[in-house]
TIMARZA-329311 format. One record per residue (C-alpha): residue in three letters; x, y, z; residue number from 0. Coordinates in nm, 2 decimals. Example, Ala and Ser with C-alpha at 12.3 -4.5 7.8 and 13.67 -1.06 7.14 Angstrom:
% TIMARZA-329311
+--------+--------+--------+--------+-----+
: residu :     xx :     yy :     zz : num :
+--------+--------+--------+--------+-----+
:    ALA :   1.23 :  -0.45 :   0.78 :   0 :
:    SER :   1.37 :  -0.11 :   0.71 :   1 :
+--------+--------+--------+--------+-----+
//
This chain:
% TIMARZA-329311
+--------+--------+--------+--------+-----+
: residu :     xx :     yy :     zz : num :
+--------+--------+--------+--------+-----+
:    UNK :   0.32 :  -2.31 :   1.20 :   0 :
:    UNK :   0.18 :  -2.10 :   0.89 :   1 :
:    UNK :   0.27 :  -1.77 :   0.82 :   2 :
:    UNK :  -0.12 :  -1.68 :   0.91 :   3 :
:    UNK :  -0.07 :  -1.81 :   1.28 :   4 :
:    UNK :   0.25 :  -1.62 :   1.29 :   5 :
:    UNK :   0.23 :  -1.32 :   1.53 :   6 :
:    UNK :   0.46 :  -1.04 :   1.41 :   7 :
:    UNK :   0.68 :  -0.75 :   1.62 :   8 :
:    UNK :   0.94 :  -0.76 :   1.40 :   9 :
:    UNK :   0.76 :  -0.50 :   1.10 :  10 :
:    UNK :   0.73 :  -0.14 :   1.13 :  11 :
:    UNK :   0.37 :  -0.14 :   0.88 :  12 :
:    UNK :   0.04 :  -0.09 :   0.94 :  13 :
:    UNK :  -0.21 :  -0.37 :   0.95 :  14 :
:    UNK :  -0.45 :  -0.37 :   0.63 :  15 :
:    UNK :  -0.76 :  -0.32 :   0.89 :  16 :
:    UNK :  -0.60 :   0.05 :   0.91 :  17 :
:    UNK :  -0.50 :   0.10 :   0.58 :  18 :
:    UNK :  -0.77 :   0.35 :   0.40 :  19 :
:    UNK :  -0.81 :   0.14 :   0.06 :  20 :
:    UNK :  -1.09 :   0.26 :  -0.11 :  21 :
:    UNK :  -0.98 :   0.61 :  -0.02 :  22 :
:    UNK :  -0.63 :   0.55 :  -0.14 :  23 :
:    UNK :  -0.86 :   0.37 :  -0.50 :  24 :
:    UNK :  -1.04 :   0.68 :  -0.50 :  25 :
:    UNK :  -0.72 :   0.93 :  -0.49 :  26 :
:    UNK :  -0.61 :   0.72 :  -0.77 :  27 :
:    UNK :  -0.95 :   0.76 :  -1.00 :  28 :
:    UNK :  -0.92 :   1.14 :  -0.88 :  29 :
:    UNK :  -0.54 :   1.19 :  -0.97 :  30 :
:    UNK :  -0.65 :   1.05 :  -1.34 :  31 :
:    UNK :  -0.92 :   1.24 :  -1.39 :  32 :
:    UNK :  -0.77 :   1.56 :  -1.29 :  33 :
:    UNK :  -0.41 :   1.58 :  -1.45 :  34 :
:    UNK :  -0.38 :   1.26 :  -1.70 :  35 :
:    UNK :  -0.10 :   1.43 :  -1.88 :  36 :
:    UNK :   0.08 :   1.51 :  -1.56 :  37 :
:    UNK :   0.03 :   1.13 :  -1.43 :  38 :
:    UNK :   0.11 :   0.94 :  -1.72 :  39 :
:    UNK :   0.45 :   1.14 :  -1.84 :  40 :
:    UNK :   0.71 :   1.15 :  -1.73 :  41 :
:    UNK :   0.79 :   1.42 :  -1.43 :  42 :
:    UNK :   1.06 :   1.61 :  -1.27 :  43 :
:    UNK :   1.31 :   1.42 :  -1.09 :  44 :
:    UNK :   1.22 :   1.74 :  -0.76 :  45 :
:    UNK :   0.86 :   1.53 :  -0.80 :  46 :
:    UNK :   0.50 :   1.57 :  -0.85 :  47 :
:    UNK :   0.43 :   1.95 :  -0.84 :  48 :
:    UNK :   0.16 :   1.98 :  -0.69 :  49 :
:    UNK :   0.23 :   1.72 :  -0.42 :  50 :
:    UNK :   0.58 :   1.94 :  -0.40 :  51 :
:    UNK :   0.42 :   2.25 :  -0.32 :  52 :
:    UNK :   0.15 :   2.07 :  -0.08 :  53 :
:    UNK :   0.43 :   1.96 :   0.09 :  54 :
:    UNK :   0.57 :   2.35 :   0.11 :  55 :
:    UNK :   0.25 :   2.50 :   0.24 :  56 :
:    UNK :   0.27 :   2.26 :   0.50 :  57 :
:    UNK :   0.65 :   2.35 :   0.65 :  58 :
:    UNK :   0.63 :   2.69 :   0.52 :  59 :
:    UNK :   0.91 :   2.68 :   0.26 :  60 :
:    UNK :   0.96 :   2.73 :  -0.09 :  61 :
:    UNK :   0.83 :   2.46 :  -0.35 :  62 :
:    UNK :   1.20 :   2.45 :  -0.45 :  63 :
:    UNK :   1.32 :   2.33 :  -0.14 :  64 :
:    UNK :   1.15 :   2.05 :  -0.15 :  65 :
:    UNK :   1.21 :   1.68 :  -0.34 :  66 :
:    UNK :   1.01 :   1.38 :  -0.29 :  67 :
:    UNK :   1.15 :   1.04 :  -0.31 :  68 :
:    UNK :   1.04 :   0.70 :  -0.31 :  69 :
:    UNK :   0.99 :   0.63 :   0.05 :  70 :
:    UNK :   1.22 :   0.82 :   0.32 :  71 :
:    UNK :   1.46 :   0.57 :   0.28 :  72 :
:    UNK :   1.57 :   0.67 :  -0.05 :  73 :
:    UNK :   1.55 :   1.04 :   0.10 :  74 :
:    UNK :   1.81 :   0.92 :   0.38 :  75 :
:    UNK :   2.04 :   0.80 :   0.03 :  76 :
:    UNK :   2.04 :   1.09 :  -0.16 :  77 :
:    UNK :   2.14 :   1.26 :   0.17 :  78 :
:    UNK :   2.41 :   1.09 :   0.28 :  79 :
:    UNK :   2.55 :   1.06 :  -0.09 :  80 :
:    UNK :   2.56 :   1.39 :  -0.13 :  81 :
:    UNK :   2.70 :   1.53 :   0.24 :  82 :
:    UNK :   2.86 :   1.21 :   0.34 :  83 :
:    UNK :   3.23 :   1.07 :   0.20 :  84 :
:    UNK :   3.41 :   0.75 :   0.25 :  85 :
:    UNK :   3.61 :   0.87 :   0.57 :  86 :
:    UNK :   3.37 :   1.16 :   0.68 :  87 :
:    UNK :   3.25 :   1.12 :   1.08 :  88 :
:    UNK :   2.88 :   1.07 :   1.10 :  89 :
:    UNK :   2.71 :   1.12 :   1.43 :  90 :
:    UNK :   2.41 :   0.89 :   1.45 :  91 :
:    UNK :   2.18 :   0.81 :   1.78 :  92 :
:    UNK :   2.25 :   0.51 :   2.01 :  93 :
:    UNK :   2.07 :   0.26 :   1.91 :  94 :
:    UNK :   1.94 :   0.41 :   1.58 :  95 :
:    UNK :   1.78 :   0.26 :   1.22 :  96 :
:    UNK :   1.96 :  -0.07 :   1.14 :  97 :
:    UNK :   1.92 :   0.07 :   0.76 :  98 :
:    UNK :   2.08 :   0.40 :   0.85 :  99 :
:    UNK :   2.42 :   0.23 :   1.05 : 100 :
:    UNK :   2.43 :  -0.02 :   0.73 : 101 :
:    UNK :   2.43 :   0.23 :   0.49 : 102 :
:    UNK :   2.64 :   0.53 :   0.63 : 103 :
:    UNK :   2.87 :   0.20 :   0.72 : 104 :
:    UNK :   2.85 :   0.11 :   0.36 : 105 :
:    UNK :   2.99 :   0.42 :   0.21 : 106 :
:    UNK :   3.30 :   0.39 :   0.45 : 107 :
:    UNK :   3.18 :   0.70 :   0.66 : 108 :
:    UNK :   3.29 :   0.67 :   1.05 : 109 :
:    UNK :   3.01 :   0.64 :   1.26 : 110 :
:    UNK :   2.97 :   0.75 :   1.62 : 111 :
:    UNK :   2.69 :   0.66 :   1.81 : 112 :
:    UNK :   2.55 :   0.85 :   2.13 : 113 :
:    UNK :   2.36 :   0.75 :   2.39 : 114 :
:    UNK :   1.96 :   0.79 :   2.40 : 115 :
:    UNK :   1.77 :   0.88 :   2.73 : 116 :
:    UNK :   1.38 :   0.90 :   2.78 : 117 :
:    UNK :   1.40 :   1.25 :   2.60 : 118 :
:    UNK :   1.61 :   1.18 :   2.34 : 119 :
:    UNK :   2.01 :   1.16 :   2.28 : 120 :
:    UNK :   2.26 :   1.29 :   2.51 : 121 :
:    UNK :   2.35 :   1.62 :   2.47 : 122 :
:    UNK :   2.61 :   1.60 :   2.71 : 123 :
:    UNK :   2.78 :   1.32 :   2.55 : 124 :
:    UNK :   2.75 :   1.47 :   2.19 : 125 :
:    UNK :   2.93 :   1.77 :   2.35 : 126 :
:    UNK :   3.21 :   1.62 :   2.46 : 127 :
:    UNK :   3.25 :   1.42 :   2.21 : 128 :
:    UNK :   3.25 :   1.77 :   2.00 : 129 :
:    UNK :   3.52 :   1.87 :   2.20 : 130 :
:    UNK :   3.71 :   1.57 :   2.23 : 131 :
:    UNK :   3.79 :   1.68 :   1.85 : 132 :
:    UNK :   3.57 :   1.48 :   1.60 : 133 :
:    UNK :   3.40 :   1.70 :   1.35 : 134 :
:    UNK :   3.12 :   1.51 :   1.23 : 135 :
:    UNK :   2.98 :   1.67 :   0.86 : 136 :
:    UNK :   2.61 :   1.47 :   0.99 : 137 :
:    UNK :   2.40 :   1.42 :   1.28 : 138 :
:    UNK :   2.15 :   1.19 :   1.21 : 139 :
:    UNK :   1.81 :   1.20 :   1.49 : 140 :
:    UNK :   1.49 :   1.01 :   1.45 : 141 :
:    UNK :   1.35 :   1.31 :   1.71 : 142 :
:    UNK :   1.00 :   1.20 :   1.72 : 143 :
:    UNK :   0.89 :   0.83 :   1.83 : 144 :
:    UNK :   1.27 :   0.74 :   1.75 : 145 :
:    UNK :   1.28 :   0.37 :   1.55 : 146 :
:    UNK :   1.41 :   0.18 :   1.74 : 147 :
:    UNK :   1.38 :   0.33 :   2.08 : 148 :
:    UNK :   1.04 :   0.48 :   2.08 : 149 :
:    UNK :   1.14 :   0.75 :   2.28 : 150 :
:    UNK :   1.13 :   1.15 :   2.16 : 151 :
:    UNK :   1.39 :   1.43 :   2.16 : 152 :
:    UNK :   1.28 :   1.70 :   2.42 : 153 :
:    UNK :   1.22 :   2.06 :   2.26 : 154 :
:    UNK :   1.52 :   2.16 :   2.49 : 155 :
:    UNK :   1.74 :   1.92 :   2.31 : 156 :
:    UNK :   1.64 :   1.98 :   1.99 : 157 :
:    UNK :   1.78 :   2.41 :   2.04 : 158 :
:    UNK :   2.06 :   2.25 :   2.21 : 159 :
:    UNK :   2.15 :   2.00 :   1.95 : 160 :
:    UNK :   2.12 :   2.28 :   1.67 : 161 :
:    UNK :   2.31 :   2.53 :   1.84 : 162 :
:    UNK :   2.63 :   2.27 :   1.86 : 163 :
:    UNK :   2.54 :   2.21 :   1.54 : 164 :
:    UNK :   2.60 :   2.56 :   1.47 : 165 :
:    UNK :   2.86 :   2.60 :   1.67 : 166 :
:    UNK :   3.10 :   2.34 :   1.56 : 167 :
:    UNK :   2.95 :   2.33 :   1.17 : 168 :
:    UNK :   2.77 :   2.00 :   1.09 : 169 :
:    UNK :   2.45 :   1.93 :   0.95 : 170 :
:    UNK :   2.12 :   1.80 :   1.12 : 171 :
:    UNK :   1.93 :   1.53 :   0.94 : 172 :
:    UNK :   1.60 :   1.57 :   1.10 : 173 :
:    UNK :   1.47 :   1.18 :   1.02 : 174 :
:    UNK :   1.10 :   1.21 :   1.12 : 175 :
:    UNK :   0.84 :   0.99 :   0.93 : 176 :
:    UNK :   0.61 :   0.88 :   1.24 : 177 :
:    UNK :   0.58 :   1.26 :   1.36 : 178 :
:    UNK :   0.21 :   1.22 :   1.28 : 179 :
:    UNK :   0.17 :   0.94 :   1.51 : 180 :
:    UNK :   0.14 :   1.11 :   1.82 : 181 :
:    UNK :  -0.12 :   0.93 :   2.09 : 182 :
:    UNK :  -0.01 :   1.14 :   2.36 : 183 :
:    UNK :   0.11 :   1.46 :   2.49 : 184 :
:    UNK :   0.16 :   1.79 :   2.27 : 185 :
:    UNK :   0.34 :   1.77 :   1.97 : 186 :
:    UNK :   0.70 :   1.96 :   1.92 : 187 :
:    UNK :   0.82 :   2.16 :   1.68 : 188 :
:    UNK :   1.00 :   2.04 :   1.45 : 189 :
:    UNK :   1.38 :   2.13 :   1.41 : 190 :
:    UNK :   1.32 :   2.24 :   1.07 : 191 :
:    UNK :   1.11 :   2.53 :   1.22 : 192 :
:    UNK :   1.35 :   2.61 :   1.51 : 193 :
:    UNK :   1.66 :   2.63 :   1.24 : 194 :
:    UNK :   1.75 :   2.97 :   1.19 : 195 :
:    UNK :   2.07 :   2.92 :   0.97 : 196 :
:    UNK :   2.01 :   2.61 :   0.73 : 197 :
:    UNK :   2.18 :   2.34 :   0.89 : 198 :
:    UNK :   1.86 :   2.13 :   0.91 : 199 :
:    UNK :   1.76 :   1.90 :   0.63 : 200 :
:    UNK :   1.38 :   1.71 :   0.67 : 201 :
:    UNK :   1.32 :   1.37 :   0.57 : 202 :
:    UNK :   0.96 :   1.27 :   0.60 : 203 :
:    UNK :   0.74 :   1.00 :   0.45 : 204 :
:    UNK :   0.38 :   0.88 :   0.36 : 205 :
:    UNK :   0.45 :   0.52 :   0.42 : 206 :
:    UNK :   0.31 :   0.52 :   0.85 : 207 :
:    UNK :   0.04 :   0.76 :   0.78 : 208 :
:    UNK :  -0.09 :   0.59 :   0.42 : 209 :
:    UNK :   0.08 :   0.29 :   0.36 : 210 :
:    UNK :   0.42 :   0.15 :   0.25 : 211 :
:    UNK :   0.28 :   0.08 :  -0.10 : 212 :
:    UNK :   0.27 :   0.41 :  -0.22 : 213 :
:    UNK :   0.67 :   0.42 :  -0.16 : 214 :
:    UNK :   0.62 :   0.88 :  -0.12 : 215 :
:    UNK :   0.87 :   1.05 :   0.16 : 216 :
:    UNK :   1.01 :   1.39 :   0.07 : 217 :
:    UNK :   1.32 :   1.61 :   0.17 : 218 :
:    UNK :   1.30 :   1.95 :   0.25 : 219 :
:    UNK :   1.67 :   2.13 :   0.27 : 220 :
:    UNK :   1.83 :   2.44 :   0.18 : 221 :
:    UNK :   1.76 :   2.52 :  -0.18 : 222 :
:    UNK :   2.11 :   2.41 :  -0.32 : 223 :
:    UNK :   2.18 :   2.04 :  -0.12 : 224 :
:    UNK :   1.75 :   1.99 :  -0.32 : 225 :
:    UNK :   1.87 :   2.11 :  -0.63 : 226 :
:    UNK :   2.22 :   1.95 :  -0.61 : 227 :
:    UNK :   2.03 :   1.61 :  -0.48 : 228 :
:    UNK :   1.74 :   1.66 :  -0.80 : 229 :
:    UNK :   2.00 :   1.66 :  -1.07 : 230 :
:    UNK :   2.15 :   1.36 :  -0.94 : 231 :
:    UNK :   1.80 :   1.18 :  -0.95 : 232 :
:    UNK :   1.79 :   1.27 :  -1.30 : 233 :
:    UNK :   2.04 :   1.12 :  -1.39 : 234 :
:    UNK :   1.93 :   0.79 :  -1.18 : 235 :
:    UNK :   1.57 :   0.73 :  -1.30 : 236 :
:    UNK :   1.47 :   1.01 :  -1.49 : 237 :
:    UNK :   1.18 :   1.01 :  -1.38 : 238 :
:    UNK :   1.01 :   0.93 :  -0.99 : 239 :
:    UNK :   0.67 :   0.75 :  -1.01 : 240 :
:    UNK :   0.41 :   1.00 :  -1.15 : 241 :
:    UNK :   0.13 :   0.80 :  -1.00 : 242 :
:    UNK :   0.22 :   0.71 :  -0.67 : 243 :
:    UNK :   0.29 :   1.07 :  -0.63 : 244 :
:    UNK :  -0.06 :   1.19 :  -0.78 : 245 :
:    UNK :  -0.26 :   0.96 :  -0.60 : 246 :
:    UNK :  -0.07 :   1.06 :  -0.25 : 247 :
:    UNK :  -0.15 :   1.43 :  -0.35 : 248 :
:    UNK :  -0.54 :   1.39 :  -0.39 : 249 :
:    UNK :  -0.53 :   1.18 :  -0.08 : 250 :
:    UNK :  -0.38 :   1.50 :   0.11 : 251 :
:    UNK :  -0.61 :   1.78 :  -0.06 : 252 :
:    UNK :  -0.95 :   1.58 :  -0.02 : 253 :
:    UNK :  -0.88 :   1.51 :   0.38 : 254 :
:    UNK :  -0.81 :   1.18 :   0.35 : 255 :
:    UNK :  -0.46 :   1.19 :   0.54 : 256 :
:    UNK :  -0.64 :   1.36 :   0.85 : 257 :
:    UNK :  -0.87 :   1.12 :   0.83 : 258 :
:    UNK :  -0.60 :   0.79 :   0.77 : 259 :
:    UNK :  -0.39 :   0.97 :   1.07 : 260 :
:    UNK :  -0.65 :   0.95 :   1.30 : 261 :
:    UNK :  -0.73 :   0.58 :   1.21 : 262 :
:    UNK :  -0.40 :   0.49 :   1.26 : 263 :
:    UNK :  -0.32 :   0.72 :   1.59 : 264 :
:    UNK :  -0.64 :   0.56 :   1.79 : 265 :
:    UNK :  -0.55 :   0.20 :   1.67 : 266 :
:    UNK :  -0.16 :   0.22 :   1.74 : 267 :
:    UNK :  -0.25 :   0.41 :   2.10 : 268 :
:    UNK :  -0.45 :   0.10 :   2.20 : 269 :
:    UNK :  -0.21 :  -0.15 :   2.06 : 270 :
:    UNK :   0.08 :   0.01 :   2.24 : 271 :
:    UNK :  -0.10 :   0.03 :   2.55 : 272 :
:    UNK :  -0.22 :  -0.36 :   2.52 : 273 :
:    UNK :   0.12 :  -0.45 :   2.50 : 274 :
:    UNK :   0.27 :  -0.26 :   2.74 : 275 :
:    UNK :   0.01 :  -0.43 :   2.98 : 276 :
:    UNK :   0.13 :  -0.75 :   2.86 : 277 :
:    UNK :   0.51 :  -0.70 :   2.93 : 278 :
:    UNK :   0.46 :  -0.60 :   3.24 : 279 :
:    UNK :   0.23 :  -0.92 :   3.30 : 280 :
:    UNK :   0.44 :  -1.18 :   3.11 : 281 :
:    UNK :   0.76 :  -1.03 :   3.15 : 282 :
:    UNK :   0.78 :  -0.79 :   3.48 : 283 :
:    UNK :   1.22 :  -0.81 :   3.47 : 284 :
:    UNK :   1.16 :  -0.61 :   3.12 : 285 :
:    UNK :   1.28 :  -0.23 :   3.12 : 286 :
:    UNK :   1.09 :  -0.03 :   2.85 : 287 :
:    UNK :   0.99 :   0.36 :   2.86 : 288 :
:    UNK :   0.62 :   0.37 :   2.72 : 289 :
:    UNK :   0.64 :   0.54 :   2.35 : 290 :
:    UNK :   0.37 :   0.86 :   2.35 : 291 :
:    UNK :   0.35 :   0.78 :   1.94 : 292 :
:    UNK :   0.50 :   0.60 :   1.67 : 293 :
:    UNK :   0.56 :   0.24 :   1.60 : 294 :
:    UNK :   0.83 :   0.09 :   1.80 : 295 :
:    UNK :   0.87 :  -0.03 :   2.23 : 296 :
:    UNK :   1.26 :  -0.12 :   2.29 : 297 :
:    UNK :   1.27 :  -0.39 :   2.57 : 298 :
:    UNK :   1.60 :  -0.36 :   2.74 : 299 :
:    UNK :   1.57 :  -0.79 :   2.94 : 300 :
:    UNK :   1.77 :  -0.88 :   3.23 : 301 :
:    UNK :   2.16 :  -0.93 :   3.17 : 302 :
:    UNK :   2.17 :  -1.32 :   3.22 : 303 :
:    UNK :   1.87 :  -1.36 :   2.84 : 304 :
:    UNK :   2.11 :  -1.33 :   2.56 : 305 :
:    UNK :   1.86 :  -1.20 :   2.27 : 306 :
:    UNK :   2.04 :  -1.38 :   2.02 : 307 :
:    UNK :   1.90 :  -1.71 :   2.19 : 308 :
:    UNK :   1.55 :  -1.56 :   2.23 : 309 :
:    UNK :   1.49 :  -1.46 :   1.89 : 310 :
:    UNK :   1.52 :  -1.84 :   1.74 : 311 :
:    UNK :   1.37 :  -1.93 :   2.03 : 312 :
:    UNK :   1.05 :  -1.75 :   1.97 : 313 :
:    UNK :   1.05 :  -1.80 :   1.61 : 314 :
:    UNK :   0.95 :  -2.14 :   1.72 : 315 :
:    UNK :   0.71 :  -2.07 :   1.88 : 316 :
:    UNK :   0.50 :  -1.84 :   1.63 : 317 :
:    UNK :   0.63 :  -1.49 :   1.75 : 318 :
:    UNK :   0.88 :  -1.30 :   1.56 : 319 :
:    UNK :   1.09 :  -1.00 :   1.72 : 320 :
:    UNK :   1.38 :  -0.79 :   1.65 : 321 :
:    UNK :   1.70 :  -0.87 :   1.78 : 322 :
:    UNK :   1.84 :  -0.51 :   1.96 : 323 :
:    UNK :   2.24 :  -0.58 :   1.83 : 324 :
:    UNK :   2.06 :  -0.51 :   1.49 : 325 :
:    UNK :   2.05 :  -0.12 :   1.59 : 326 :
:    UNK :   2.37 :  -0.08 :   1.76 : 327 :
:    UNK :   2.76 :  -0.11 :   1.66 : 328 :
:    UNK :   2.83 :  -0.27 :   2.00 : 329 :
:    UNK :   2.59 :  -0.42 :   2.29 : 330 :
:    UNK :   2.23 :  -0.43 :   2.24 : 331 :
:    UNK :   2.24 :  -0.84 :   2.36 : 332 :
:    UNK :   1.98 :  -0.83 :   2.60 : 333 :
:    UNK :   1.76 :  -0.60 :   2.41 : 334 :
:    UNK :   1.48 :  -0.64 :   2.17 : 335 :
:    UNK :   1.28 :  -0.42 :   1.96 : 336 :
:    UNK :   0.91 :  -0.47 :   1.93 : 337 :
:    UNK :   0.69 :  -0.30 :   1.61 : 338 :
:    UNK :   0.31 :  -0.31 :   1.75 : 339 :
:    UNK :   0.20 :  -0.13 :   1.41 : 340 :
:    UNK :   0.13 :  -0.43 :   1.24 : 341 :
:    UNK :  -0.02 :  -0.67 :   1.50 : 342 :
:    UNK :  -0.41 :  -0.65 :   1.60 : 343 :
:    UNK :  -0.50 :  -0.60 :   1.97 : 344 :
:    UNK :  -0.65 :  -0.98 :   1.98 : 345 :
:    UNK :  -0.24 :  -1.09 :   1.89 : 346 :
:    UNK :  -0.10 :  -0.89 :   2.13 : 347 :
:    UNK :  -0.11 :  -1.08 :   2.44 : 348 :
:    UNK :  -0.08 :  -1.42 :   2.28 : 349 :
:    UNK :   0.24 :  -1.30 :   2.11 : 350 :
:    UNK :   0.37 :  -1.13 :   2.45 : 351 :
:    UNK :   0.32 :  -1.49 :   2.61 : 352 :
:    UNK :   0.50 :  -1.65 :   2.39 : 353 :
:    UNK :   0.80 :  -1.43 :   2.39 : 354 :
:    UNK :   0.83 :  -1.48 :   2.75 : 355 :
:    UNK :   0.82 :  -1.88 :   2.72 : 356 :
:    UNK :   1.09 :  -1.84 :   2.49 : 357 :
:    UNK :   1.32 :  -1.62 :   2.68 : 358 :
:    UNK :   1.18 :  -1.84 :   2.99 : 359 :
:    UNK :   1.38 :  -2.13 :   2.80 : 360 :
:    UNK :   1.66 :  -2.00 :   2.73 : 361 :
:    UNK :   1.75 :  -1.86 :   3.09 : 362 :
:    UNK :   1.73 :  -2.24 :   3.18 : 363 :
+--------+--------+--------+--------+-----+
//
């Protein structure tokens, strides 16, 4: 099978038929045009300034609390590296970003995990963890559209989670690139806004609302964990991609992102839908809660399909998924995680099908 028949749920990136290229070719011309000195230098390691204070206006905070990175993951590093250390307890949701458990593991921090519901992670269980003793320096939530779950943190656990994160002094890393990708229901507000006392650092990104390519997410922080986090970028390339960074701001100012978010939003509502319908068709013993945004559906299968079996399995047969043990430090074996960002609504069945002939084969 070629890798054009292939039918992928296994990457969280939008489908070229969504991706606004000649807008994004167009940002480019315009970033040129406008500031060819500013594009072509180099910049400050905080970022493009006028992207910078785009990015202020719109989460009402100072242009100096703000860095943009190269993609949120890089966001999530500078973060960690500078409030994480080898032995610090990190609390993370369960199951959360494979990326994120590899590299909090990585640096030798000590991870707990807590559970996830339909509205987010367990509030209860972080308590009493909390007062079981462990003083975590980190929480880490994915609150909207969570990767891998799909699911989003209620705005009642959101003021709950900050106020133990008040309480017993740790920071919130509010990890919330697909915030834009709401399909349903009222949005929230973000924990950045609710956060009275600076425990809350943002990570955000342009990758699900633009594309990947342009490699632009952002923190927003307390003024001294930015500036602390800029001089250590300085010192790592100098310089972040003037271009990249340029062509992302014209894309915002013209009202090309509204434009790209709403592309995006009405095709990943429909594909999300589709393949909902088809799990329930092709595979009725799957548990899933239907996301209300975002990019990800976690499939929890019945206890006697061992995932690990499944994935090869499908790979076979022209489908490739996302093994749930990827997400978690423990369990996850008879979970999946499917990504219906990059697959057209045509796919979607077809690949659904053949998931369930593969885990049909390995029950036996």
């Amino acid at each position: 099978m070629t890798a054009a028949q292939l039918i992928s749920f296994a990457r969280g990136a939008p489908s070229l038929d969504i991706v606004d290229v000649e807008g994004l070719k167009a940002a480019a011309v315009r970033a040129f045009d406008a500031d060819p000195a500013g594009v072509t230098a180099y910049g400050p390691a905080g970022g493009y300034l006028p992207l910078r204070e785009w990015i202020a206006a719109k989460h009402g905070v100072d242009v100096d609390q703000v860095l943009v990175t190269n993609g949120s993951l890089q966001a999530d590093a500078f973060l960690f590296g500078q409030l994480v250390s080898a032995g610090d307890r990190v609390v993370v949701e369960r199951p959360t970003y494979d990326r994120t458990l590899a590299n909090l593991r990585s640096m030798g921090a000590v991870v707990h995990q807590v559970s996830t519901g339909p509205d987010g992670i367990d509030v209860e269980e972080l308590r009493a963890l909390l007062v079981s003793g462990v003083r975590p320096v980190l929480a880490h939530l994915i609150p909207n559209f969570q990767n891998p779950s799909g699911v989003t943190l209620s705005l009642e656990k959101r003021r709950a989670v900050l106020e133990l994160a008040r309480e017993y002094g740790f920071a919130v890393f509010e990890d919330d690139p697909y915030v834009d990708i709401r399909f349903r229901g009222e949005p929230l507000p973000s924990m950045l806004s609710l956060d009275g006392s600076g425990v809350v650092v943002h990570a955000s990104s342009f990758t699900k609302t633009v594309c990947p390519g342009v490699r632009v997410g952002y923190l927003v922080g307390p003024k001294t964990v930015i500036a602390e986090v800029a001089a250590k970028a300085t010192s790592l390339y100098i310089s972040p991609g003037m271009v990249a960074q340029a062509t992302v701001h014209q894309f915002c100012v013209s009202g090309d992102l509204e434009a790209s978010i709403k592309t995006v939003r009405a095709a990943l509502a429909e594909r999300a839908s589709v393949l909902a319908g088809s799990l329930r068709r092709h595979l009725p013993e799957a548990r899933f809660t239907e996301p209300d945004g975002g990019y990800f559906l976690w499939v929890e299968l019945p206890e006697d399909v061992d995932v690990a079996a499944v994935v090869p399995a499908a790979t076979e047969r022209g489908v490739a998924v996302v093994k749930g043990s990827d997400f978690l430090l423990e369990g996850g074996r008879h979970a999946l995680r499917l990504a219906y960002s990059a697959v057209t609504v045509d796919q979607i069945d077809e690949g659904v099908r053949r998931l369930a002939e593969a885990v049909a084969s390995v029950r036996g």
